[in-house]
VOVEXKOL-449436 format. One record per residue (C-alpha): residue number from 1; residue in three letters; x, y, z. Coordinates in steps of 0.05 Angstrom, whole numbers, plus 5000, padded with zeros to 4 digits. Layout:
% residues N
PT num residuo   xx   yy   zz
PT NUM     ALA    X    Y    Z
...
//
This chain:
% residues 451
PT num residuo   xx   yy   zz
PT   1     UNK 4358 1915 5751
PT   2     UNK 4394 1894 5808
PT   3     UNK 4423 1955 5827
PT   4     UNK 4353 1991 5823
PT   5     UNK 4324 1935 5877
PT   6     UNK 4379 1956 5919
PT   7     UNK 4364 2032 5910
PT   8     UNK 4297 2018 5921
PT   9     UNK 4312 1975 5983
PT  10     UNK 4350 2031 6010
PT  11     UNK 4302 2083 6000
PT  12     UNK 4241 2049 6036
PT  13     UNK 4290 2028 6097
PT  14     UNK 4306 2105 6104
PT  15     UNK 4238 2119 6099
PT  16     UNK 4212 2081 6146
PT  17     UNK 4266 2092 6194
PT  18     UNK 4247 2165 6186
PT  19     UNK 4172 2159 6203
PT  20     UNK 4181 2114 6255
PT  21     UNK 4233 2170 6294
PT  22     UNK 4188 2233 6283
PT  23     UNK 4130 2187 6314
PT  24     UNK 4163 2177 6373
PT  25     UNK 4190 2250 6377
PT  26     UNK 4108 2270 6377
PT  27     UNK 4094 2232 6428
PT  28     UNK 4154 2258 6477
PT  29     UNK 4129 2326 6457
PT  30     UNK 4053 2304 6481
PT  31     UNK 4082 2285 6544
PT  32     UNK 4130 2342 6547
PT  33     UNK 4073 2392 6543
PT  34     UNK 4031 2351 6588
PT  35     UNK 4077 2354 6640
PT  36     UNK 4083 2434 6640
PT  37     UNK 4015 2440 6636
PT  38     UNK 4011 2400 6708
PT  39     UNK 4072 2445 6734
PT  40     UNK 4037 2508 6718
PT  41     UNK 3972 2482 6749
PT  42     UNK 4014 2457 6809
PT  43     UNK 4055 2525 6820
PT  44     UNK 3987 2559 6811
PT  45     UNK 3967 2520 6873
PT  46     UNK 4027 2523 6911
PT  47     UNK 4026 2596 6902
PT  48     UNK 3941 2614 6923
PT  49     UNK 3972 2571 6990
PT  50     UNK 4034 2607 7006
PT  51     UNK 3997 2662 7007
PT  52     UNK 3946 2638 7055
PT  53     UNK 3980 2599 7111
PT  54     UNK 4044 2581 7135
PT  55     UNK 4074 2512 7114
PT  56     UNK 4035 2457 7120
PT  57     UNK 4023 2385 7095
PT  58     UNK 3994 2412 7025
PT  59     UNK 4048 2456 7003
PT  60     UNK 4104 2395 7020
PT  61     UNK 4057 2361 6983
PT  62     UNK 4055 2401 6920
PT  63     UNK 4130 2421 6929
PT  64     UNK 4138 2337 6926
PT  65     UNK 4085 2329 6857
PT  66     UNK 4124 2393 6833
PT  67     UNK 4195 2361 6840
PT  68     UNK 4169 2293 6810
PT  69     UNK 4134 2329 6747
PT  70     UNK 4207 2372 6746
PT  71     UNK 4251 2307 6745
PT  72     UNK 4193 2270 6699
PT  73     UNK 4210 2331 6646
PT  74     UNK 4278 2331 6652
PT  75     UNK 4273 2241 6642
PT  76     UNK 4229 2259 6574
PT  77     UNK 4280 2313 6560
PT  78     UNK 4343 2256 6558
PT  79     UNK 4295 2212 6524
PT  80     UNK 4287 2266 6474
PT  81     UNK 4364 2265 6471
PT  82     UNK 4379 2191 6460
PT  83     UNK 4320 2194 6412
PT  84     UNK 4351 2246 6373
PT  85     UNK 4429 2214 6377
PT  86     UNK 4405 2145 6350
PT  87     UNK 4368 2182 6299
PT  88     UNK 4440 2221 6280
PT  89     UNK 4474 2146 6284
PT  90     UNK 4427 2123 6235
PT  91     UNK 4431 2189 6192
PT  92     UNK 4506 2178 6184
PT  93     UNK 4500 2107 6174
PT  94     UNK 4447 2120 6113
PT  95     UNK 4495 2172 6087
PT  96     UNK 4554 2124 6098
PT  97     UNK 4510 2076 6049
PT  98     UNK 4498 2124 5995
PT  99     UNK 4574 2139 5994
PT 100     UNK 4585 2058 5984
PT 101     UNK 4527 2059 5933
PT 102     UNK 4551 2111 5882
PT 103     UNK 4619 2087 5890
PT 104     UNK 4583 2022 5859
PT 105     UNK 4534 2064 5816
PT 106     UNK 4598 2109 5795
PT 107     UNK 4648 2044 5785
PT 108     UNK 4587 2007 5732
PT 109     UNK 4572 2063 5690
PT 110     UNK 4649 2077 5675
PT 111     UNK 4660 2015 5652
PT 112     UNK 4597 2018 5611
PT 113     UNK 4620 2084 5589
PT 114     UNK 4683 2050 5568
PT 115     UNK 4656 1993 5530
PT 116     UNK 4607 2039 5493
PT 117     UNK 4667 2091 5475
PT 118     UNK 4706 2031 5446
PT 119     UNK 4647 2015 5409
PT 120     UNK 4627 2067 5394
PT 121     UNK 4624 2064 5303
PT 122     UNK 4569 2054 5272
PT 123     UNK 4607 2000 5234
PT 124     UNK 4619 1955 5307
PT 125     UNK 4540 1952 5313
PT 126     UNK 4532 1932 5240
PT 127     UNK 4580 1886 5247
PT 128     UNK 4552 1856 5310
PT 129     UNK 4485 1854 5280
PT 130     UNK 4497 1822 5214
PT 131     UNK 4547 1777 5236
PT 132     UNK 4481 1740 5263
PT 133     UNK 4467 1660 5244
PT 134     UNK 4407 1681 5228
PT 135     UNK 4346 1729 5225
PT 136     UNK 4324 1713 5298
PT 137     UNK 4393 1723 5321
PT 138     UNK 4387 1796 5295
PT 139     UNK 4334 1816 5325
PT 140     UNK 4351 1790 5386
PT 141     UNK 4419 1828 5385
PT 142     UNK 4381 1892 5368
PT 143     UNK 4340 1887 5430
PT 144     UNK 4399 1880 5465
PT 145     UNK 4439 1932 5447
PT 146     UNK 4367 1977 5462
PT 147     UNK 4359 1946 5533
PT 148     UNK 4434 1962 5539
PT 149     UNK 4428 2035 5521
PT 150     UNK 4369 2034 5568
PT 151     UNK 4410 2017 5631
PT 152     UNK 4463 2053 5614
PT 153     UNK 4417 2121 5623
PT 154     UNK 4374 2081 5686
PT 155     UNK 4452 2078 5714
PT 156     UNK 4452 2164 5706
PT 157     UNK 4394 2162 5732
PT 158     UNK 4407 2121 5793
PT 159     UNK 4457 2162 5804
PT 160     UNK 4428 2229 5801
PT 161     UNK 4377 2198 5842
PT 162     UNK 4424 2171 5901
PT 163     UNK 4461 2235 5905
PT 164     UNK 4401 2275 5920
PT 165     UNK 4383 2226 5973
PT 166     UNK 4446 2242 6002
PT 167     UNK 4438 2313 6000
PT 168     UNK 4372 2306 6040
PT 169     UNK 4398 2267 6097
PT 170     UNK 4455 2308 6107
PT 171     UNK 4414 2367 6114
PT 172     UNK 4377 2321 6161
PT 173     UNK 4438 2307 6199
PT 174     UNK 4450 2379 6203
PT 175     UNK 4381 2396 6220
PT 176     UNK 4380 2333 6282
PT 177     UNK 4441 2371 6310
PT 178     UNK 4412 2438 6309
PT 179     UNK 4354 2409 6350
PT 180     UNK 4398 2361 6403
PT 181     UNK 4436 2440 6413
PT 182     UNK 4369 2468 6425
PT 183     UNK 4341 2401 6467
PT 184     UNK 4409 2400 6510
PT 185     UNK 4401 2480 6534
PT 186     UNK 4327 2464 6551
PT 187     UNK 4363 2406 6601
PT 188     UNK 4414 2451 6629
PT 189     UNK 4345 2500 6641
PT 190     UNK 4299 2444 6667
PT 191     UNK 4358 2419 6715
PT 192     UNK 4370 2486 6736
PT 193     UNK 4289 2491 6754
PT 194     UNK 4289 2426 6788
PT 195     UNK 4350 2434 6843
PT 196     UNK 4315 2502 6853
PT 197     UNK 4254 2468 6874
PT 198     UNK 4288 2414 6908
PT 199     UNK 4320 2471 6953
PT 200     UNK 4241 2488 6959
PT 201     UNK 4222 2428 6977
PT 202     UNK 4286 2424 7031
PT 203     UNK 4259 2489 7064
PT 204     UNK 4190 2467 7070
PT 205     UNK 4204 2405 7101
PT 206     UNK 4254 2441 7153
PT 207     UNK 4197 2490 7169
PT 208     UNK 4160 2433 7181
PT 209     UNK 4205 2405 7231
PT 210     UNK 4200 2462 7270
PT 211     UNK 4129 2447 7286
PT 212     UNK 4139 2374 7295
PT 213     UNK 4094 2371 7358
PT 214     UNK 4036 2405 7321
PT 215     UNK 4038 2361 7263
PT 216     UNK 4036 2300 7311
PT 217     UNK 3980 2331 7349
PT 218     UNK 3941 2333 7278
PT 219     UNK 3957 2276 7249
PT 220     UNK 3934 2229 7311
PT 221     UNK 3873 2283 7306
PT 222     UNK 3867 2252 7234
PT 223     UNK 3874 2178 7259
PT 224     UNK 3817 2201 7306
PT 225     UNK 3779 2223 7251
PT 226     UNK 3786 2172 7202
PT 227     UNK 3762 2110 7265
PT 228     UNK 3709 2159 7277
PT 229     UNK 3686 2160 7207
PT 230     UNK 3697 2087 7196
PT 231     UNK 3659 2068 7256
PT 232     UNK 3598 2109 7230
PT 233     UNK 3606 2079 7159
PT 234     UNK 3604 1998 7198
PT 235     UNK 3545 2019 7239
PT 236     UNK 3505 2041 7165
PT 237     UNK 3531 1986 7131
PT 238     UNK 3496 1946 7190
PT 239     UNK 3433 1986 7202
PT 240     UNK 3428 1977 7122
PT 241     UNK 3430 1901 7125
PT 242     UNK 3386 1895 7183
PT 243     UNK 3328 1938 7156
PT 244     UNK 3333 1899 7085
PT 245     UNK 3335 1822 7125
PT 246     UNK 3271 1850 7160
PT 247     UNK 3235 1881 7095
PT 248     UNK 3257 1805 7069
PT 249     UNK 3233 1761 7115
PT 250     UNK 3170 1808 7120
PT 251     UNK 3151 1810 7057
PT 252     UNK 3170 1727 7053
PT 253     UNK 3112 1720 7118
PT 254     UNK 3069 1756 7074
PT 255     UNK 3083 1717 7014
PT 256     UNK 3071 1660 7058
PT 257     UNK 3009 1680 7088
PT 258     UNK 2983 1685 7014
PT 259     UNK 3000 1621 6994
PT 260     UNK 2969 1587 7055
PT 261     UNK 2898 1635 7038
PT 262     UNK 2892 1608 6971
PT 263     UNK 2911 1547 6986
PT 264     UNK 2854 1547 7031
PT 265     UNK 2812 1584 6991
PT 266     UNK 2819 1527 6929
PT 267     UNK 2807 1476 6981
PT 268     UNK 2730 1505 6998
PT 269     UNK 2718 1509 6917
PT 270     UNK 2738 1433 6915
PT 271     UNK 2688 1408 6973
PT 272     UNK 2633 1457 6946
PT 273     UNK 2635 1431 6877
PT 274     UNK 2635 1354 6912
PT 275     UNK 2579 1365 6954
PT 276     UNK 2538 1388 6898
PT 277     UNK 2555 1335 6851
PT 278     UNK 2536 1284 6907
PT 279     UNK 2472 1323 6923
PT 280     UNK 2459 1304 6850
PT 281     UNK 2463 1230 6850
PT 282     UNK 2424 1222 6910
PT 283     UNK 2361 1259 6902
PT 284     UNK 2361 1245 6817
PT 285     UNK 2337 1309 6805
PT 286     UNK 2376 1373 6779
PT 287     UNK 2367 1436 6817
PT 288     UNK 2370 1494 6780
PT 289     UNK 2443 1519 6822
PT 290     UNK 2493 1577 6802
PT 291     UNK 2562 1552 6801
PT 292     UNK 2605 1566 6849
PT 293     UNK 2660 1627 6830
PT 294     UNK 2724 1608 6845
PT 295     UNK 2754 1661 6885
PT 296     UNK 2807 1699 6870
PT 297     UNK 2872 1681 6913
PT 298     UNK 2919 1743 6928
PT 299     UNK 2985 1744 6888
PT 300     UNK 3047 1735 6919
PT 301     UNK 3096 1795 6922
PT 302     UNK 3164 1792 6884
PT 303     UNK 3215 1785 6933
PT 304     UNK 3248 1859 6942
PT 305     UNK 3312 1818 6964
PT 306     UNK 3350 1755 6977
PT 307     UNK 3361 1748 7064
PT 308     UNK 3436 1779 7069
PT 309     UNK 3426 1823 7012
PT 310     UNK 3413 1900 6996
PT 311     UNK 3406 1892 6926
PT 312     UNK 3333 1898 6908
PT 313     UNK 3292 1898 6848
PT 314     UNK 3285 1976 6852
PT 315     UNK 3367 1984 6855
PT 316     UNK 3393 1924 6821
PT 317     UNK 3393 1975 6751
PT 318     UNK 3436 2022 6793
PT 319     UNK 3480 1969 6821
PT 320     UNK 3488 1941 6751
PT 321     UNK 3510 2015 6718
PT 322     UNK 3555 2034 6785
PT 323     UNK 3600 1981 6760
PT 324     UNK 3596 1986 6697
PT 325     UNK 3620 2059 6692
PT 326     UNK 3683 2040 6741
PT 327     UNK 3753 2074 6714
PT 328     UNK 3693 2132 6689
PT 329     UNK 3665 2147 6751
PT 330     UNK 3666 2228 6760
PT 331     UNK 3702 2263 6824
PT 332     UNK 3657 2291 6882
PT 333     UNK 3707 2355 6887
PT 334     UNK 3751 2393 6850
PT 335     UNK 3816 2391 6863
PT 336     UNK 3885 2362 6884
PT 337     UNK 3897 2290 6921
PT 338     UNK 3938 2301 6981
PT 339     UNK 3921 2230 7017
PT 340     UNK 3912 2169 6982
PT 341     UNK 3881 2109 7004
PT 342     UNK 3921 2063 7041
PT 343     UNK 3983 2080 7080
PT 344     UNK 4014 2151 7078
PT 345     UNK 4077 2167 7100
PT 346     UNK 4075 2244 7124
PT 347     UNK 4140 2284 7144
PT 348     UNK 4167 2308 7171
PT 349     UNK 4186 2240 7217
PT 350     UNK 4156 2198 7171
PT 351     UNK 4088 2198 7208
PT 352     UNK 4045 2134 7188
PT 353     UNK 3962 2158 7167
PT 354     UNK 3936 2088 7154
PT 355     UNK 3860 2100 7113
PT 356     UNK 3808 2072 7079
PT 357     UNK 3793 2142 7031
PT 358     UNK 3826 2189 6987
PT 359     UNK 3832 2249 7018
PT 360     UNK 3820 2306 6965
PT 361     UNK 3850 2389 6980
PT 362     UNK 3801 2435 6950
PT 363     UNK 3777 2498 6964
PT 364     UNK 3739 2513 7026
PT 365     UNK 3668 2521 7013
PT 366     UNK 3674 2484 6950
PT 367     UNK 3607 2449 6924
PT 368     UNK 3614 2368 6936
PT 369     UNK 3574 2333 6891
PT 370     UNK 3550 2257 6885
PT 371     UNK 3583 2211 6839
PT 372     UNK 3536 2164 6818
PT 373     UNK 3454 2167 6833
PT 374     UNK 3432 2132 6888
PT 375     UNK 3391 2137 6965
PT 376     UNK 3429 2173 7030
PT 377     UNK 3423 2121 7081
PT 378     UNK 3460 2171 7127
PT 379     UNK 3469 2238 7150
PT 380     UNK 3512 2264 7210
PT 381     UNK 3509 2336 7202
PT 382     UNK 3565 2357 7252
PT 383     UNK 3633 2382 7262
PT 384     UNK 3655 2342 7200
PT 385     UNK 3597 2325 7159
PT 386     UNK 3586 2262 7135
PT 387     UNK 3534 2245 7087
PT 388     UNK 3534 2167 7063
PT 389     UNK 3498 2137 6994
PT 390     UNK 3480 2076 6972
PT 391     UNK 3480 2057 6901
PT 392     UNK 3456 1981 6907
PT 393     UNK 3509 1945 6940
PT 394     UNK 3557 1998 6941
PT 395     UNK 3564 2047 6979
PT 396     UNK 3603 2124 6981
PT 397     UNK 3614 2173 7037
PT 398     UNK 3640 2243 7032
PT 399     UNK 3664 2264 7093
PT 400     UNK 3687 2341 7130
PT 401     UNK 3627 2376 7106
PT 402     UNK 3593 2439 7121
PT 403     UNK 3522 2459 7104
PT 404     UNK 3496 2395 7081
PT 405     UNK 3441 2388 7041
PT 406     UNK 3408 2330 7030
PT 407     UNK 3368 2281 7088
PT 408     UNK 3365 2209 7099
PT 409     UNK 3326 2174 7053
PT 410     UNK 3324 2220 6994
PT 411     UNK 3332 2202 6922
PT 412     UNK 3395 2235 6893
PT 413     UNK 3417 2248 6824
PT 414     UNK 3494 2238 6793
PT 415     UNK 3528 2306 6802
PT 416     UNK 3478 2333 6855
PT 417     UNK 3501 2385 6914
PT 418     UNK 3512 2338 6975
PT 419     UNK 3540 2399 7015
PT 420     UNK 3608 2443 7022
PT 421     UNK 3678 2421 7036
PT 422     UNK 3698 2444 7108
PT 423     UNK 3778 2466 7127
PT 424     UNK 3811 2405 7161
PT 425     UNK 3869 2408 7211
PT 426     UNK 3916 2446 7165
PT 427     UNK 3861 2503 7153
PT 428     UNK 3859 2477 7082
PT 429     UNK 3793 2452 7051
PT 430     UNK 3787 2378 7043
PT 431     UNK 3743 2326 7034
PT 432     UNK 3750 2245 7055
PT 433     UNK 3724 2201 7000
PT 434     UNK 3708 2132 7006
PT 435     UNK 3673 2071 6977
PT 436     UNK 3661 2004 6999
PT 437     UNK 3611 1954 6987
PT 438     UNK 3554 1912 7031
PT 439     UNK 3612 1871 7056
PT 440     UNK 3654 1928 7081
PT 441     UNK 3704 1923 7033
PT 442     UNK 3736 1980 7015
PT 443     UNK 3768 2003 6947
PT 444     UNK 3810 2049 6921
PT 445     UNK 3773 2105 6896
PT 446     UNK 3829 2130 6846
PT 447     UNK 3818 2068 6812
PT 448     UNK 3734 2078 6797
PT 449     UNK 3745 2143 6787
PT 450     UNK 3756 2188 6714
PT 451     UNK 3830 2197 6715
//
């Protein structure tokens, strides 16, 4: 019995082992096909660009995803690789125990081979049986020399058993091999593809140089563009707070004003009803009088908001589902990030572009849409469009549009047409994104938004 535990043991530890490898290998092969599937779509873009304008910021841009996503493949490819040579180690080391194991196996059913081949008459089991104290004794020596035959064929069987085992993981072992073969020409391929776009990348940034004065005439353009922008987005954030403190403290004077009437109002029921009642005792008589009505005193207004706030009644629901779908949020372009928020280092001298917004390559003319419903407090419908919504306390602005389409003041719905994204500096389309709150604090957009 103890030999089948340790057969057993064996067997699950292999097993497991076994499951626990070809796991992981799935996984590597979800992010291996991931990855390709963002190279294609990021050649596919580098290419439509080539072909439209001479290097710019966008194709070093993609050339720089492309060579990450490149070097990212070739990192799951030598994961793939230790994966599949600790896999081989453990193969050999499971075949290295079945050898030791049927050596045992092997060594215990000789020796009961032995012993049952010297006793092997029929007169040696009579003997042992009947030479029995008593009847008790027999039987007990009957059952024994059954359970004994019994392990003798569980040992044949263990064996049989353990060999085949052994013939499955050295096929295995074979099998791994083939694959690390196969796994180590798709490295010397995906190494080959990534110096070839690093030489890409290399040329790009040296055409790049060449128009260093250009660049630095467009990226303190940008810097221009970006103050501009954030000065319009302070001066709504301000005109916003203003107009809700005045709708506050005007609707607070009215409240007032309508405590103070029936106030009033409850004072002239309470001297009417005295006079009467001393009319009363001083004459003795009762006139026949119809009692007073007590007027009806005009209700106070719900407050529409606290003084310093711009969340109302009417947008608290919106405020409420704003950040509660953060991380879910959907984009208001499609397309491919090429400035994120915060600080940006640009070549091709390492050009600061300091900003508040994720800046967003698309297609020119592409539809820009709303992410979330809410009201446009602002539209300046220029060079640059900018179109600004308010979703409670929060606010978004899309930013370098053309043919804008909405006007201050209107009701918009999630995923509505706010206008179309303009060609910036580069002659690329692209759209600013940004979204702050009522305090002017900005966030990261990547970080609301559906990744």
């Amino acid at each position: 019995m103890k030999k089948q535990s340790i057969l057993i043991t064996v067997i699950l530890f292999v097993a497991t082992s076994i499951f626990a490898q070809q796991q992981t290998r799935e996984e590597l092969e979800k992010q291996k096909l991931q990855l390709k599937k963002e190279l294609k779509e990021t050649e596919k873009m580098l290419s439509e660009n080539k072909t439209k304008t001479k290097e710019n910021f966008l194709q070093w841009k993609l050339i720089s995803d492309k060579v990450n996503l490149q070097d990212r493949l070739v990192q799951n490819i030598n994961n793939d690789i230790n994966l599949l040579d600790r896999s081989l180690t453990t193969t050999q080391r499971d075949i290295n125990k079945y050898d030791r194991l049927l050596d045992t196996l092997k060594q215990e059913y000789a020796k009961s081979m032995v012993y049952a081949y010297k006793n092997r008459s029929n007169y040696d089991f009579l003997n042992f049986i009947f030479s029995a104290s008593n009847f008790n004794d027999a039987i007990k020596r009957i059952a024994y020399l059954k359970s004994y035959r019994n392990y003798r064929e569980m040992q044949g069987q263990n064996i049989i058993r353990t060999q085949e085992l052994r013939v499955q993981r050295v096929e295995e072992l074979a099998g791994t091999k083939q694959k690390k073969t196969i796994v180590l020409q798709s490295k010397d391929e995906e190494l080959g593809e990534l110096e070839k776009q690093q030489k890409e990348k290399d040329r790009i940034l040296d055409a790049l140089k060449k128009q260093g004065g250009q660049l630095s005439s467009q990226y303190a353009a940008k810097n221009k563009q970006l103050k501009r922008v954030d000065g319009a987005i302070a001066a709504n954030i301000k005109r916003v707070i203003e107009e809700a403190r005045k709708e506050a403290a005007k609707l607070a004077a009215a409240n007032k004003a309508a405590e103070l009437k029936a106030a009033a109002l409850a004072k002239k029921v309470a001297d009417d009803a005295a006079r009467l009642e001393k009319s009363k005792t001083t004459t003795g008589t009762v006139r026949p009088t119809t009692t007073p009505k007590t007027p009806i005193a005009p209700r106070p207004k719900p407050p529409i908001a606290e003084l310093g706030s711009i969340v109302t009644d009417e947008n608290r629901s919106t405020n409420t589902s704003f950040v509660a779908n953060r991380g879910n949020l959907q984009w208001p372009v499609a397309g491919r990030i090429l400035l994120h928020f915060g600080l940006n280092i640009l070549p091709p001298n390492n050009s600061k572009v300091q900003q508040n917004c994720v800046t967003v390559a698309t297609e020119i003319g592409a539809a820009v849409k709303c992410i979330f419903s809410g009201v446009v407090t602002s539209v300046i419908d220029d060079d640059g469009g900018i179109v600004m919504v308010q979703h409670g306390g929060y606010f978004t602005t899309y930013s370098n549009l053309s043919n804008v389409t909405v006007k201050i003041g209107q009701k918009i719905t999630n995923g509505q047409v706010l206008g179309r994204a303009m060609a910036n500096l580069d002659g690329i389309g692209a759209v600013d994104f940004y979204l702050y709150d009522e305090h002017s604090k900005y966030y990261d957009p990547e970080k609301w938004l559906h990744r």
